[in-house]
C-alpha positions in Angstrom: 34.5 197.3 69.7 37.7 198.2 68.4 39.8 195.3 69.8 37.8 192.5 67.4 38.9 194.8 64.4 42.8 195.4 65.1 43.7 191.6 65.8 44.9 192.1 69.7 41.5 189.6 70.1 43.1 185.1 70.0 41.0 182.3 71.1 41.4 180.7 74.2 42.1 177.7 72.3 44.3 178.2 69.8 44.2 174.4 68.2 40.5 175.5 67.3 39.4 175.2 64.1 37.7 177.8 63.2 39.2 180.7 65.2 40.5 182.3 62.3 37.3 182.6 60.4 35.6 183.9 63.5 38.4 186.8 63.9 38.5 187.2 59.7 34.2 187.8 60.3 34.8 189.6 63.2 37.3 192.4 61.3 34.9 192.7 58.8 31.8 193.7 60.6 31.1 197.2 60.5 30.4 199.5 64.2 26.4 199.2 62.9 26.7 195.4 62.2 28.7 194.9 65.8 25.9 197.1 67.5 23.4 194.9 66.3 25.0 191.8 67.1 25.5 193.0 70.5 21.9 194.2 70.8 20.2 190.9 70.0 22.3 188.9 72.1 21.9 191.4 75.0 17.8 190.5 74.2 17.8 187.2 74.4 16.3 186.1 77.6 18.5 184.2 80.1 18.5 180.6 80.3 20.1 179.0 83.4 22.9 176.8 81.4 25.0 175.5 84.6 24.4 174.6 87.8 26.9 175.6 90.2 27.4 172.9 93.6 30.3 174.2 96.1 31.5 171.0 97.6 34.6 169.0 99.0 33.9 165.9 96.8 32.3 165.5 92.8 31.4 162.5 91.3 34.0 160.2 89.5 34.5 160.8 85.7 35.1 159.4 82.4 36.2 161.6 79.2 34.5 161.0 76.0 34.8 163.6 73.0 35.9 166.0 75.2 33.2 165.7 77.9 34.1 164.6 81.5 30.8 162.5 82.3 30.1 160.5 85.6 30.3 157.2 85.7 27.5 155.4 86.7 26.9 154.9 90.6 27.4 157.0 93.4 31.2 157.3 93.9 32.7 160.5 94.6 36.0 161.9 94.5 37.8 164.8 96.4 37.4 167.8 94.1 40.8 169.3 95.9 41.0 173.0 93.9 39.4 171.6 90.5 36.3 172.8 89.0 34.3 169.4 87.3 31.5 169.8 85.1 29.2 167.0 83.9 25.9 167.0 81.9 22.9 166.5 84.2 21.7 163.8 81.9 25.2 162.2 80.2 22.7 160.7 77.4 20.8 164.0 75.8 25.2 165.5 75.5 27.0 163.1 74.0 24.5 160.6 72.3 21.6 163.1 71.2 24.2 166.3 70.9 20.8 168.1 72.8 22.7 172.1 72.6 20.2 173.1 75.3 21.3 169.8 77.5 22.4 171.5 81.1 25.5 171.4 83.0 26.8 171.1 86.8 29.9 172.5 87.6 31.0 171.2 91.3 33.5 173.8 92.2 35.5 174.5 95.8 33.6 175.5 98.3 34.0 179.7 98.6 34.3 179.6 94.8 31.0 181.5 94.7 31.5 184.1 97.2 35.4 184.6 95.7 33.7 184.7 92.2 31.3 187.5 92.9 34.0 189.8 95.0 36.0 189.3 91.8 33.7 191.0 89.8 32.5 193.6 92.1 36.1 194.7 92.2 36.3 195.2 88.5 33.7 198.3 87.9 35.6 198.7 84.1 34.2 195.6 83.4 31.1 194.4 85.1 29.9 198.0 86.1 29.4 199.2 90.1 25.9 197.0 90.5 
């Protein structure tokens, strides 16, 4: 908890708009307020958000507003060591701004199995199961 509250915590992004607020709320909460946060977040039941696909090929894209979306059609490209990620329905994301509209991430094929022996080789942070 302590990181949030002495500033070693940046965004990933640090053109977004609103990190500063989040870190200037963050260094305000109290250990009780954090604890609760934490605790009603860890309750909220799972939702599967995006799809993972291991492949060799994705669909081709457009960006719009910061979304890669696939153009309409069939036509693939090769996905090489990128990871793509598209709304399963294009329309419900960027017309409707639906927040529970899913995703599908084609990623390289081993991606998954790399992924998991990632984490189970960092106990500290993902715990031994």
């Amino acid at each position: 908890m302590q990181d949030f509250k002495d500033g070693n915590r940046k965004s990933a992004d640090p053109k977004k708009a609103n990190t500063n607020t989040m870190i200037a709320i963050a260094k305000g909460m109290t250990d009780d307020e954090i604890k609760a946060a934490a605790a009603y977040f860890g309750s909220m039941k799972w939702t599967r958000w995006i799809k993972v696909v291991e492949t060799t090929s994705a669909p081709k894209t457009r960006v719009a507003g910061g979304l890669f979306l696939a153009l309409d059609g069939s036509e693939k490209e090769p996905l090489g060591s990128r990871i793509i990620e598209v709304p399963e329905n294009a329309e419900a994301t960027e017309t409707l701004r639906n927040p529970r509209s899913a995703f599908i991430a084609y990623v390289p094929v081993g991606s998954v199995k790399k992924g998991e022996a990632l984490a189970k080789s960092c106990g500290t942070c993902h715990g031994t199961d």
